[in-house]
N, C-alpha and C positions, 0 to 999 in steps of 0.2 A: 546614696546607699549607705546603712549604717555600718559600721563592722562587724557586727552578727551576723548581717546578711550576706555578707563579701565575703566570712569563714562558712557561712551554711554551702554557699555557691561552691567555694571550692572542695566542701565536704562533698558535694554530690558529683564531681568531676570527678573525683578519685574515687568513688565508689562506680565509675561508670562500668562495665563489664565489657573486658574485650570481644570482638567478634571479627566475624567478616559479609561481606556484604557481595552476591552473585550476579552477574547479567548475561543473558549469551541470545540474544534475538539472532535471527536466520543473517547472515550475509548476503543475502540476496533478496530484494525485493520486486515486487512490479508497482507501476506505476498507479497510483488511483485506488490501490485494492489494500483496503484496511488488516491489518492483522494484528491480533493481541499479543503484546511481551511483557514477559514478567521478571520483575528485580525480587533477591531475597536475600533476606539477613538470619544470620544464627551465630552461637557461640562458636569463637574461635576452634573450641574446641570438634565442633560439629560441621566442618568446613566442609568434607565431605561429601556430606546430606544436602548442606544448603547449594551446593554445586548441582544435584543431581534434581533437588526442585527446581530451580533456574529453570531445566529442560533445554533441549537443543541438546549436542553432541559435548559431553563434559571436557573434553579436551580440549575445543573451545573456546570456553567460557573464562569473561574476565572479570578477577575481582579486587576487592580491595578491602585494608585493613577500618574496623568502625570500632566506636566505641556503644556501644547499647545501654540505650535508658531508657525509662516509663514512657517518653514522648518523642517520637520521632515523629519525622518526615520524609519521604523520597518525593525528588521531582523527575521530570524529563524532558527534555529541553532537543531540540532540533530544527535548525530557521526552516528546511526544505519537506516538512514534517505536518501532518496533524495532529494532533496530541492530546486526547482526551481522557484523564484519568475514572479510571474504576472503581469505586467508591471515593472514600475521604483519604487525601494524602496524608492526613495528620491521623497519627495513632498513638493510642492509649495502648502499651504493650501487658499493663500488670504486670504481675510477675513473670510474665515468657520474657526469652529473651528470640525469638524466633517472630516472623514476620514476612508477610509476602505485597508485595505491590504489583498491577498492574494497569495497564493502557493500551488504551486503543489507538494505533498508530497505522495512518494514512500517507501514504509518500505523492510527494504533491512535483517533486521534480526529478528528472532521468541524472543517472548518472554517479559516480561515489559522493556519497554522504556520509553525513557522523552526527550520532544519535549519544546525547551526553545524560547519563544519569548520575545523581548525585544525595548521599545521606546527608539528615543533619538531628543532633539529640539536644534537645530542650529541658531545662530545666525545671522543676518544679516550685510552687509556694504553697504549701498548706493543702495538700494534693490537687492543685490546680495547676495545669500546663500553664506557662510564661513564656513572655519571647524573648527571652534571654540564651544563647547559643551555648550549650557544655562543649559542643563537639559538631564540626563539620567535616565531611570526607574529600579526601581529592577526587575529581570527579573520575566516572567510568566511561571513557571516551568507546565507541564502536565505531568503526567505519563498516559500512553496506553499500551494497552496489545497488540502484533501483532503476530495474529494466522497462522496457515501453509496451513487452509482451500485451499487458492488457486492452494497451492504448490502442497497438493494430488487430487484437480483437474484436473492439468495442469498434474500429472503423471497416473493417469484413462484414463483420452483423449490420452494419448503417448499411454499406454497401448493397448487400443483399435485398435490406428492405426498399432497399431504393427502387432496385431489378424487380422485385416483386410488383412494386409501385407500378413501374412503367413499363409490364409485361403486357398486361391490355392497349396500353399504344401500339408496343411493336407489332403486336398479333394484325391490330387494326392495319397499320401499316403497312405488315406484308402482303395482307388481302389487298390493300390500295394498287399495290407497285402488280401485285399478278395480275389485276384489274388492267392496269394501265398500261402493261404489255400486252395482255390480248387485243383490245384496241386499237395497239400501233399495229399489231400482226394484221388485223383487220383492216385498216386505212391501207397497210400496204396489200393486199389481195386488192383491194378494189382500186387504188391506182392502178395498178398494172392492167387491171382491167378494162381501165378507161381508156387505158395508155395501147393499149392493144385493139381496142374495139374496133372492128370493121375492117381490119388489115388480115390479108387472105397468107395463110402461111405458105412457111417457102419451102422452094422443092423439099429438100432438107428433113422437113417437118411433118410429112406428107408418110404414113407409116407406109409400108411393101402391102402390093396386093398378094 
């Protein structure tokens, strides 16, 4: 790298614009059931505002201090997580200094997890974005807790279709079994019957004239 470009680099470092950077997703999740969370950046001076886009309850919400330039990126990172970004994570800010990201976030395991979002400002050459780093942020750690509500949902409805399934068996079934007792009732009348045949009753037996 020449040294005009090692002073243009840090010419653009110090021209970065302070800001801060918002995230506040639900502390609660369930399991399997996707929800979309949103990261934002604004001027420091706008901390605020960018708090109150974040969404969720501002009190909340955690952030951290960034530097803002024409080319950024957020990521989001969480091993027990799915994580599929909502448009292009790399952005051309122009002249804003303001910015929203978001993702679609699937929780794939029960239990407290930590969903890590992280800035980083890129440099430019000749108005083309580089992968050369101005500025990287300390990450924005969350812990959430992801319950299984959906999971014993998702096994009540199986359950049920199961019942539904095998409601024509039982039906059959019970017809079989009333079946199969009137039968017995009937074999037993006509044993006794047999059992009794030709035997003259006893005094006993015999009603009052």
């Amino acid at each position: 790298m020449t040294q005009a470009r090692c002073d243009d680099l840090v010419q653009q470092q110090r021209e970065l614009e302070a800001g801060v950077a918002a995230f506040n997703p639900d502390r609660a999740m369930t399991l399997n059931k996707p929800v979309r969370l949103t990261l934002t950046i604004g001027a420091q001076a706008d901390a605020a505002a960018v708090v109150r886009t974040a969404g969720g309850t501002p009190g909340q919400a955690s952030t951290v201090g960034i530097r803002i330039g024409r080319y950024m990126t957020a990521t989001l990172t969480g091993s027990a997580f799915n994580i599929v970004p909502v448009g292009d994570p790399q952005r051309d800010l122009g002249a804003s200094s303001a910015e929203t990201w978001q993702w679609d976030v699937t929780p794939l395991s029960r239990g407290p997890q930590t969903l890590q979002a992280q800035i980083e400002t890129f440099a430019e050459s000749e108005g083309q974005r580089t992968r050369i780093s101005l500025f990287r942020s300390d990450p924005v750690a969350i812990d959430v807790t992801v319950t299984g509500e959906q999971a014993r949902a998702d096994a009540i409805n199986q359950a049920n279709r199961e019942l539904e399934t095998s409601k024509p068996l039982l039906d059959n079934l019970a017809i079989w079994l009333g079946s199969l007792a009137a039968l017995i009732l009937a074999a037993g009348i006509v044993w006794w019957r047999i059992r009794n045949f030709g035997r003259r009753p006893k005094d006993d037996d015999k009603k009052p004239e």
